[in-house]
N, CA, C and O atoms as CSV, one atom per row, in Angstrom:
chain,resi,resn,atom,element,x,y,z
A,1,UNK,N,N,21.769,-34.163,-14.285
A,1,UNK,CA,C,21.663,-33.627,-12.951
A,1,UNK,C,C,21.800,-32.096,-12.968
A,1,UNK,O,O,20.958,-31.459,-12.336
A,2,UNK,N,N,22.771,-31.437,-13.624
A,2,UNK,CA,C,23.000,-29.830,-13.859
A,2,UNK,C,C,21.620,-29.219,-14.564
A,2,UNK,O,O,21.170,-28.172,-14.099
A,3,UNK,N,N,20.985,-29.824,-15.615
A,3,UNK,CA,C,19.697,-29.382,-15.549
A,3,UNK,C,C,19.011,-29.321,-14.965
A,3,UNK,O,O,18.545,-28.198,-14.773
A,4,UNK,N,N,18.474,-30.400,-14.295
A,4,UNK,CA,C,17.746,-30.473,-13.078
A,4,UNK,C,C,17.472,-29.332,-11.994
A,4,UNK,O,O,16.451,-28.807,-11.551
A,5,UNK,N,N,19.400,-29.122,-11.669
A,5,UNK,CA,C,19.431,-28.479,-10.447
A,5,UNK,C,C,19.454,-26.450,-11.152
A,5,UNK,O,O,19.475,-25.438,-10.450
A,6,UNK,N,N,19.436,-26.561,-13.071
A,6,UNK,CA,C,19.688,-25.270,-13.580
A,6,UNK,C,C,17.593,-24.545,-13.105
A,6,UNK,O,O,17.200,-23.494,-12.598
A,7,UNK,N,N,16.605,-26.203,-13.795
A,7,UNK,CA,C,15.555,-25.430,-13.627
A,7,UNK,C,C,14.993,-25.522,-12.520
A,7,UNK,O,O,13.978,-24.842,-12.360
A,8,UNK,N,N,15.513,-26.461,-11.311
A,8,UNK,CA,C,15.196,-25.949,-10.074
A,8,UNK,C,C,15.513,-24.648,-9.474
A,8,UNK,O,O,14.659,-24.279,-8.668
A,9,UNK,N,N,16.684,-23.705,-9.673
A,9,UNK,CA,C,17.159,-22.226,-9.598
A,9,UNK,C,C,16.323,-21.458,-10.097
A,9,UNK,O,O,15.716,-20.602,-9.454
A,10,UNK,N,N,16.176,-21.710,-11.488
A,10,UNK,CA,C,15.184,-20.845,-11.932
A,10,UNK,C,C,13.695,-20.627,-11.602
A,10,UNK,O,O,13.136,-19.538,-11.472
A,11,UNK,N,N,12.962,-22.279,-11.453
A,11,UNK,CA,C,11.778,-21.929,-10.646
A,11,UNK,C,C,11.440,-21.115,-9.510
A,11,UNK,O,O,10.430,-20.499,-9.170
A,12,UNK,N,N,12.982,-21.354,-8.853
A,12,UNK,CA,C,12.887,-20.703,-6.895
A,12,UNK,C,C,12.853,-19.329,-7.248
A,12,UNK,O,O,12.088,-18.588,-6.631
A,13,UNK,N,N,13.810,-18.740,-8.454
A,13,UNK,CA,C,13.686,-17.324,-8.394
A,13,UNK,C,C,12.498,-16.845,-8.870
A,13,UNK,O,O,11.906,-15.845,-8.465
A,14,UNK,N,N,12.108,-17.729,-9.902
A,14,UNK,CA,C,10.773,-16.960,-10.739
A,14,UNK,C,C,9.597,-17.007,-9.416
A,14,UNK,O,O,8.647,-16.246,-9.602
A,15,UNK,N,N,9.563,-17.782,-8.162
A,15,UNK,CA,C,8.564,-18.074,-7.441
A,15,UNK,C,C,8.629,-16.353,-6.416
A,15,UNK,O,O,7.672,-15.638,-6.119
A,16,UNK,N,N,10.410,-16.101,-6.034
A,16,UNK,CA,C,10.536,-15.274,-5.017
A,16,UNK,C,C,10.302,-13.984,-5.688
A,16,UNK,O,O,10.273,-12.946,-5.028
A,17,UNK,N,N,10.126,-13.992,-7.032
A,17,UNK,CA,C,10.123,-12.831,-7.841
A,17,UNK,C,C,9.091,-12.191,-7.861
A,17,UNK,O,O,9.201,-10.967,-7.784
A,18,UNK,N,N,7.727,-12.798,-7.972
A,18,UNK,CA,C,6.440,-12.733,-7.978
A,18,UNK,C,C,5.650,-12.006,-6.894
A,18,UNK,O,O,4.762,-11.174,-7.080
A,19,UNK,N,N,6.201,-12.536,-5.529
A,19,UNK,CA,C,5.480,-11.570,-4.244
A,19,UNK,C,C,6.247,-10.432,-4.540
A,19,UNK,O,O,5.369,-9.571,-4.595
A,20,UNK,N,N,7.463,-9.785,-4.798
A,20,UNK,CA,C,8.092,-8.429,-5.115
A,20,UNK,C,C,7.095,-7.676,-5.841
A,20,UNK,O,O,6.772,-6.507,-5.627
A,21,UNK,N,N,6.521,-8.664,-6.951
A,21,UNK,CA,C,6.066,-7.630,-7.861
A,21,UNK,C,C,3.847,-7.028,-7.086
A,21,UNK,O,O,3.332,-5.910,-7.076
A,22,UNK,N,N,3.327,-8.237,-6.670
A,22,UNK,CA,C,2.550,-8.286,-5.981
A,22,UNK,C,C,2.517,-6.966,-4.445
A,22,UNK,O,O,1.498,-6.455,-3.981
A,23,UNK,N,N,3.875,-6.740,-4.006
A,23,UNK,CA,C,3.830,-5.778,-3.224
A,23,UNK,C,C,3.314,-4.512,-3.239
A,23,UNK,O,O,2.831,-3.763,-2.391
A,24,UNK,N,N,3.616,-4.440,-4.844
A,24,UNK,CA,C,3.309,-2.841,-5.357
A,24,UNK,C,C,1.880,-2.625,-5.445
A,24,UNK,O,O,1.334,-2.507,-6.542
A,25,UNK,N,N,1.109,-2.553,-4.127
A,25,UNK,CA,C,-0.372,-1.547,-4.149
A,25,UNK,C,C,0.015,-0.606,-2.952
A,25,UNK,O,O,0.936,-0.520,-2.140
A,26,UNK,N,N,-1.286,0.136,-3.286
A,26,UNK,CA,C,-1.271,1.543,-2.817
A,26,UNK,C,C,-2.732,1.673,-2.658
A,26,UNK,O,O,-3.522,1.199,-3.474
A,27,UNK,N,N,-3.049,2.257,-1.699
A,27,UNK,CA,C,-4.148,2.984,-1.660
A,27,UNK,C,C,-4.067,4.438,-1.352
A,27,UNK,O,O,-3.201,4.838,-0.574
A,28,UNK,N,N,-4.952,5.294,-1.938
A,28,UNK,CA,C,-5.370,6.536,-1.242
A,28,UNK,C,C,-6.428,6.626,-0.179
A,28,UNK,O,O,-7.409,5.884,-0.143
A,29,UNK,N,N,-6.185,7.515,0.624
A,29,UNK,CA,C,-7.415,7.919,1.397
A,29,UNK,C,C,-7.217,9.549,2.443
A,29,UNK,O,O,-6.477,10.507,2.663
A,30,UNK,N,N,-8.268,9.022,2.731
A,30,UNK,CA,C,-8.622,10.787,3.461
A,30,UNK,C,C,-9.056,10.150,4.995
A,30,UNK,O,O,-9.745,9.145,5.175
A,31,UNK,N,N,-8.446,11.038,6.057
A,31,UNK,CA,C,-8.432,11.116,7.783
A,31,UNK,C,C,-8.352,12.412,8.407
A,31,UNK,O,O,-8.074,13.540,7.999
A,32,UNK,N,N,-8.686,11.903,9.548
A,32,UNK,CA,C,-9.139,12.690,10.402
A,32,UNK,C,C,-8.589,12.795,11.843
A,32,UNK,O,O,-8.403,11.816,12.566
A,33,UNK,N,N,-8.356,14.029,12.175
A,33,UNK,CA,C,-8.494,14.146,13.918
A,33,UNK,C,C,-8.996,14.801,14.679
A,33,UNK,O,O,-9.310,15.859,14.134
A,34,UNK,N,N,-9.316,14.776,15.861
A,34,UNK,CA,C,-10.140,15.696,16.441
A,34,UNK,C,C,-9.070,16.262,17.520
A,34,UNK,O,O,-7.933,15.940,17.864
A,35,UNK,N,N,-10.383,17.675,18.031
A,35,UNK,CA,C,-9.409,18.331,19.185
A,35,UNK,C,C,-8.374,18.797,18.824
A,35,UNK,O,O,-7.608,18.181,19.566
A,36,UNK,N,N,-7.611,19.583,18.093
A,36,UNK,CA,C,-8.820,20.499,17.041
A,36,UNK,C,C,-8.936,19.194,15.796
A,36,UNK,O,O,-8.334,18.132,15.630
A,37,UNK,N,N,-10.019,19.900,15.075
A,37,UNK,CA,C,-10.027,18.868,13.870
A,37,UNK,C,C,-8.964,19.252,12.535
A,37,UNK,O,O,-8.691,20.366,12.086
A,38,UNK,N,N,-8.620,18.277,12.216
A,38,UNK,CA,C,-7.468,18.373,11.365
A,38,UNK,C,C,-7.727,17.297,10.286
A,38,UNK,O,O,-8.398,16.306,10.573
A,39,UNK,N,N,-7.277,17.448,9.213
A,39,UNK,CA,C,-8.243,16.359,7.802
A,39,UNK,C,C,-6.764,16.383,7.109
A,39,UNK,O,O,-5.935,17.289,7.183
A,40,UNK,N,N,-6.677,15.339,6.528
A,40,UNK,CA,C,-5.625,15.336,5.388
A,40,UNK,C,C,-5.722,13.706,4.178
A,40,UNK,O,O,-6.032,12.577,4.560
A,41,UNK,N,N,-5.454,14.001,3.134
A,41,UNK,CA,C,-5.163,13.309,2.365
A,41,UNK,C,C,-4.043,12.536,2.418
A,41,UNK,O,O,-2.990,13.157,2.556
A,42,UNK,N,N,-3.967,11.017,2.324
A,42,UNK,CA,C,-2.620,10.493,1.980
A,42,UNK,C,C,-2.497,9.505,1.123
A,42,UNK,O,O,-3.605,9.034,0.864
A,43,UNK,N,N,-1.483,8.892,0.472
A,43,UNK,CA,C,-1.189,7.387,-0.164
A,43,UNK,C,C,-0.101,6.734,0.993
A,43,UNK,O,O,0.874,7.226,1.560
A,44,UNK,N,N,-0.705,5.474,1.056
A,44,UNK,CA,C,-0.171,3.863,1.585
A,44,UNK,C,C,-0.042,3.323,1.150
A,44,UNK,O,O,-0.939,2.739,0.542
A,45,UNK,N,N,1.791,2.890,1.029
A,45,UNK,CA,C,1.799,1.118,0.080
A,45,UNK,C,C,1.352,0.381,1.255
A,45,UNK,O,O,1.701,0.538,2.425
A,46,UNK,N,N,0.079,-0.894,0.490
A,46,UNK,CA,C,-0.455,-1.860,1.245
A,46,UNK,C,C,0.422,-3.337,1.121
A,46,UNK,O,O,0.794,-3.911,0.098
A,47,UNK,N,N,0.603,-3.720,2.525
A,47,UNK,CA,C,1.323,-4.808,2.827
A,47,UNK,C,C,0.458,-6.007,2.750
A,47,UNK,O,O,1.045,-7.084,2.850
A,48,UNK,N,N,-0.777,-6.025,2.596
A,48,UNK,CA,C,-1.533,-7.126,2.549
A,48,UNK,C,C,-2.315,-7.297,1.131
A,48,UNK,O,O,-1.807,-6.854,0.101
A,49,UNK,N,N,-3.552,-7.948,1.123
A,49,UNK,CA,C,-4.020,-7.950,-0.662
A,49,UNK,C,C,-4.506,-6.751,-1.325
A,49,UNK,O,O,-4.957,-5.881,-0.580
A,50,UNK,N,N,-4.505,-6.564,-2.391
A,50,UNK,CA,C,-4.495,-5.470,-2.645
A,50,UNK,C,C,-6.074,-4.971,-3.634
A,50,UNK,O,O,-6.258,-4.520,-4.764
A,51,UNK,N,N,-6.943,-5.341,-2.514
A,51,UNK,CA,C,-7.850,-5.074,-2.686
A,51,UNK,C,C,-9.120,-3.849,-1.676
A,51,UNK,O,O,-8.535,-3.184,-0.821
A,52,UNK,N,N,-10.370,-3.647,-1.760
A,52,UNK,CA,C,-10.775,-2.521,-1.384
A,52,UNK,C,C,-10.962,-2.937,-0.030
A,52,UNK,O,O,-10.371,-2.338,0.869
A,53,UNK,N,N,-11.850,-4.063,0.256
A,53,UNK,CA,C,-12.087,-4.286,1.656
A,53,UNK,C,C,-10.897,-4.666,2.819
A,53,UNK,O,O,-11.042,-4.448,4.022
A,54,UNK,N,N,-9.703,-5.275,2.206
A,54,UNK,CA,C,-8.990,-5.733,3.128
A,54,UNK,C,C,-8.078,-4.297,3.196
A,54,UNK,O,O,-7.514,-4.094,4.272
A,55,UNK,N,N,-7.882,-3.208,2.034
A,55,UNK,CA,C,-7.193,-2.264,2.471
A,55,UNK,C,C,-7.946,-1.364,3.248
A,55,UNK,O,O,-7.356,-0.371,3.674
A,56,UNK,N,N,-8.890,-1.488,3.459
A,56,UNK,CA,C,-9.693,-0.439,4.472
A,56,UNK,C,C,-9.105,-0.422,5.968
A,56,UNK,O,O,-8.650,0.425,6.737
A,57,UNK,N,N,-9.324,-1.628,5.974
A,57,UNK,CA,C,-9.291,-2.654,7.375
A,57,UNK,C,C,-7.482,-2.044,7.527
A,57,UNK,O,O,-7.163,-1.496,8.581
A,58,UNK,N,N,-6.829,-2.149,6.824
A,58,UNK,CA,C,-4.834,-2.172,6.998
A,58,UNK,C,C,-5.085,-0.802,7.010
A,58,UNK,O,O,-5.198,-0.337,8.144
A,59,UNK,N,N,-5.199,-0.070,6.148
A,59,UNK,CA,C,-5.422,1.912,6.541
A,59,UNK,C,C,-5.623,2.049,7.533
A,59,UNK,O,O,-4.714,2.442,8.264
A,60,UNK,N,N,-6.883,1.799,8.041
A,60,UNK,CA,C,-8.092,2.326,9.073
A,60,UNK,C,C,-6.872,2.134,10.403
A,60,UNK,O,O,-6.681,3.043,11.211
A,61,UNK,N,N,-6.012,0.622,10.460
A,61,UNK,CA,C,-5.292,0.495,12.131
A,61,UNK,C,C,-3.898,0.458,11.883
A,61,UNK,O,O,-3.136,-0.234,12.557
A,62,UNK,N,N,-3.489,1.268,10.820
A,62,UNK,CA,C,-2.270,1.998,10.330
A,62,UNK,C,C,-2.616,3.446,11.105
A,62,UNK,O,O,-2.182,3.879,12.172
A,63,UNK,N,N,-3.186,3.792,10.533
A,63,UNK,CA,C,-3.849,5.462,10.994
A,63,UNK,C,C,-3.830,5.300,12.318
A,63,UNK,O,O,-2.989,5.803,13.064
A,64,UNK,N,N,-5.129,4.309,12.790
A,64,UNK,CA,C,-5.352,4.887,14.280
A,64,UNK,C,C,-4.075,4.681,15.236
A,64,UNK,O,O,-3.861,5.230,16.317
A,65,UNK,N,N,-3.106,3.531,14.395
A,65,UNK,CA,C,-2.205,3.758,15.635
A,65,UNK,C,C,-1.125,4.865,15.735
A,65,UNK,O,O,-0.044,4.738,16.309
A,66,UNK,N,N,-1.501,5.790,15.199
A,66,UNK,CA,C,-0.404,7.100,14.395
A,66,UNK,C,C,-1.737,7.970,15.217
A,66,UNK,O,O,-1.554,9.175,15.043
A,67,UNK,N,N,-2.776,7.753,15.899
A,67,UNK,CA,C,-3.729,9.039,16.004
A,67,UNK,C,C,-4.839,9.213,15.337
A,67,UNK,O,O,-5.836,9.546,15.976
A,68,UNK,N,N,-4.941,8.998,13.670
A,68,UNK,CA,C,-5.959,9.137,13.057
A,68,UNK,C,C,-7.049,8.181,12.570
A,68,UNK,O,O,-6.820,7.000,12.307
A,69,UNK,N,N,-8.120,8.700,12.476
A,69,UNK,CA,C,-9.390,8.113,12.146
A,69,UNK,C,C,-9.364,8.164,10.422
A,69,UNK,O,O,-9.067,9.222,9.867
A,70,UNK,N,N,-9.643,7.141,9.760
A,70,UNK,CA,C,-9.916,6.976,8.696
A,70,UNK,C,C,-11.091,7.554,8.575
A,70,UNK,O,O,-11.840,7.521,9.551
A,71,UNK,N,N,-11.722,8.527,6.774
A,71,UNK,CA,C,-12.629,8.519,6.777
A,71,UNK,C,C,-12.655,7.811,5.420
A,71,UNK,O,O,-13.818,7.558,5.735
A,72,UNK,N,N,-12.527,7.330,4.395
A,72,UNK,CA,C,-12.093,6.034,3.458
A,72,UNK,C,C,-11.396,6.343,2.674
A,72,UNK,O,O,-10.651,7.318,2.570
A,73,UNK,N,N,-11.672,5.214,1.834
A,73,UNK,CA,C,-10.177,4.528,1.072
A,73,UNK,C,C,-10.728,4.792,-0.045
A,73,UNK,O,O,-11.706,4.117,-0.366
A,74,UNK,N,N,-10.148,6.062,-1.116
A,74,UNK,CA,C,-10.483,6.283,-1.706
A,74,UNK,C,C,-10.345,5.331,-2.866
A,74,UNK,O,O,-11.386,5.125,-3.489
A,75,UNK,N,N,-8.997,4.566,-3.370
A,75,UNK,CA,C,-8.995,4.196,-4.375
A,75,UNK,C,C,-7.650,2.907,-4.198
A,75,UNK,O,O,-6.916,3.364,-3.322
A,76,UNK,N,N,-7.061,1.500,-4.687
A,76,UNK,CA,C,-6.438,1.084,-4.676
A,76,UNK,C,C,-5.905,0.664,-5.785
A,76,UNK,O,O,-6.444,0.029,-6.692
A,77,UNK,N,N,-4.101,1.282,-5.629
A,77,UNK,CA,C,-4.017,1.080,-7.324
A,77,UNK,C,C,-2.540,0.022,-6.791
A,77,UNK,O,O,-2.140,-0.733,-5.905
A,78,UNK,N,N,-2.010,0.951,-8.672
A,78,UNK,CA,C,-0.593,-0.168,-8.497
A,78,UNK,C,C,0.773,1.348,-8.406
A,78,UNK,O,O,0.515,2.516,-8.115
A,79,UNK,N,N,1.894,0.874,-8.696
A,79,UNK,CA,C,2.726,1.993,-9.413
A,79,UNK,C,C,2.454,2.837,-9.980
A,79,UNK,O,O,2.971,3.927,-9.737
A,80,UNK,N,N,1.552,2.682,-10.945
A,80,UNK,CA,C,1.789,3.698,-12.257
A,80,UNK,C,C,0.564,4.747,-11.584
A,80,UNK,O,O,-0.172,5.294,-12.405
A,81,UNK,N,N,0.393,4.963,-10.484
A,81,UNK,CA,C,-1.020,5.826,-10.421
A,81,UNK,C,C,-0.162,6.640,-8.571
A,81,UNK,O,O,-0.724,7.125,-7.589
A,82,UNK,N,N,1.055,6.458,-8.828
A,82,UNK,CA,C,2.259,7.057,-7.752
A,82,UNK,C,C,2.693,8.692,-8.151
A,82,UNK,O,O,2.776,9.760,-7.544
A,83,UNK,N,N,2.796,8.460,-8.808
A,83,UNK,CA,C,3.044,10.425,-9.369
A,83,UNK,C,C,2.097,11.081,-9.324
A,83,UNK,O,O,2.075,12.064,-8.584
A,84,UNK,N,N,1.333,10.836,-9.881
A,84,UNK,CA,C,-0.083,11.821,-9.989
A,84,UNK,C,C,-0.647,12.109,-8.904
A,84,UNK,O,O,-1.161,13.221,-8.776
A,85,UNK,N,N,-0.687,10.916,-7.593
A,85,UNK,CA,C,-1.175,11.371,-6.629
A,85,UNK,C,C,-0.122,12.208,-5.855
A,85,UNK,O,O,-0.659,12.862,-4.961
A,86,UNK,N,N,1.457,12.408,-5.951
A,86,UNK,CA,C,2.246,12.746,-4.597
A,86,UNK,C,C,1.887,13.689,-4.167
A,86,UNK,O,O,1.426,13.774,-3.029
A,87,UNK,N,N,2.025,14.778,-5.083
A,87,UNK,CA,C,1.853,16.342,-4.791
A,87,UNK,C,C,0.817,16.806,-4.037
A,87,UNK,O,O,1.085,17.612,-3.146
A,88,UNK,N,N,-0.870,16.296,-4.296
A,88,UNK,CA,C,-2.006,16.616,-3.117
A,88,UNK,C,C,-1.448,16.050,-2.175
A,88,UNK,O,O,-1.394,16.806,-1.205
A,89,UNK,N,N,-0.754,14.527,-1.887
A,89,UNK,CA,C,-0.652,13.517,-0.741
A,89,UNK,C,C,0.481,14.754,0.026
A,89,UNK,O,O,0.280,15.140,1.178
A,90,UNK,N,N,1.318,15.120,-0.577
A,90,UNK,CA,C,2.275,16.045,0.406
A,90,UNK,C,C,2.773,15.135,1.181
A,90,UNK,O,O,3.030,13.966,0.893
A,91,UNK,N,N,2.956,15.861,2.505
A,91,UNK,CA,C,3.569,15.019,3.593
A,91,UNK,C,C,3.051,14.115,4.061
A,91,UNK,O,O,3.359,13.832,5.219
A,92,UNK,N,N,2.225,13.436,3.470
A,92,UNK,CA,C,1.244,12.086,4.112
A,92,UNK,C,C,1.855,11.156,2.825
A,92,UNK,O,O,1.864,9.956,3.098
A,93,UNK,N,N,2.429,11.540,1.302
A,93,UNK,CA,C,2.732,10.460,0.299
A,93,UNK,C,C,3.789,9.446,1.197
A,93,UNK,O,O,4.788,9.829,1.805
A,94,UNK,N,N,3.301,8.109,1.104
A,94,UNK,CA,C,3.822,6.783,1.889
A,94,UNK,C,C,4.643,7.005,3.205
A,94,UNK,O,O,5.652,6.349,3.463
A,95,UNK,N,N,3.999,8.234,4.227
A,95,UNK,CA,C,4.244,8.510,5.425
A,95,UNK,C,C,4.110,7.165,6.412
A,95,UNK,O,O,4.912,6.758,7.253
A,96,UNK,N,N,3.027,6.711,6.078
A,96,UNK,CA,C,2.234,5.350,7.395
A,96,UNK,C,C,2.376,4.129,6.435
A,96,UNK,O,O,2.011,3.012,6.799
C-alpha cells in the first residue's frame, strides 16, 4: 500500500511540474499608438500555447487593452532567448 500511495505522489508532482515548465514562452513584438504616434518594442511571457498564431491573437488584446495596436509578433521563444532581448525591450521587457 506505501508504494502505491509513494508512486501515486510522485506521478501528481511529476504531472503539476510539467505546466510550470510549459509556462516559460515569450514572445517579442513591436506596437503602436496614435495621436501622437508612438512605436515601441516589447517581450510578453505568453499565458496560452506557445506558438505563432495563438500568440498573436494573446499580444494583439493584451496591448489593445493597455491602448496599443499590435503591429506583429516578431518571434516566440523560451527562457534562454530573455537576456538578449531586455535591453532594446526597455520598459516594455514583460511590462503587459
Amino acid at each position: 500500500m506505501r508504494h502505491l500511495l509513494f508512486m501515486l505522489a510522485i506521478a501528481t508532482l511529476a504531472a503539476t511540474a510539467q505546466p510550470a515548465s510549459a509556462a516559460q514562452c515569450f514572445a517579442d513584438y513591436k506596437a503602436k499608438q496614435d495621436n501622437p504616434l508612438r512605436l515601441h518594442y516589447g517581450v510578453m511571457q505568453l499565458q496560452g500555447p506557445c506558438k505563432a498564431g495563438p500568440a498573436k491573437s494573446e499580444v494583439s488584446a493584451r496591448l489593445q487593452a493597455n491602448g496599443w495596436k499590435l503591429l506583429n509578433v516578431l518571434s516566440v521563444f523560451g527562457p534562454e532567448g530573455l537576456e538578449g532581448r531586455k535591453a532594446n525591450a526597455g520598459n516594455f521587457f514583460l511590462r503587459f
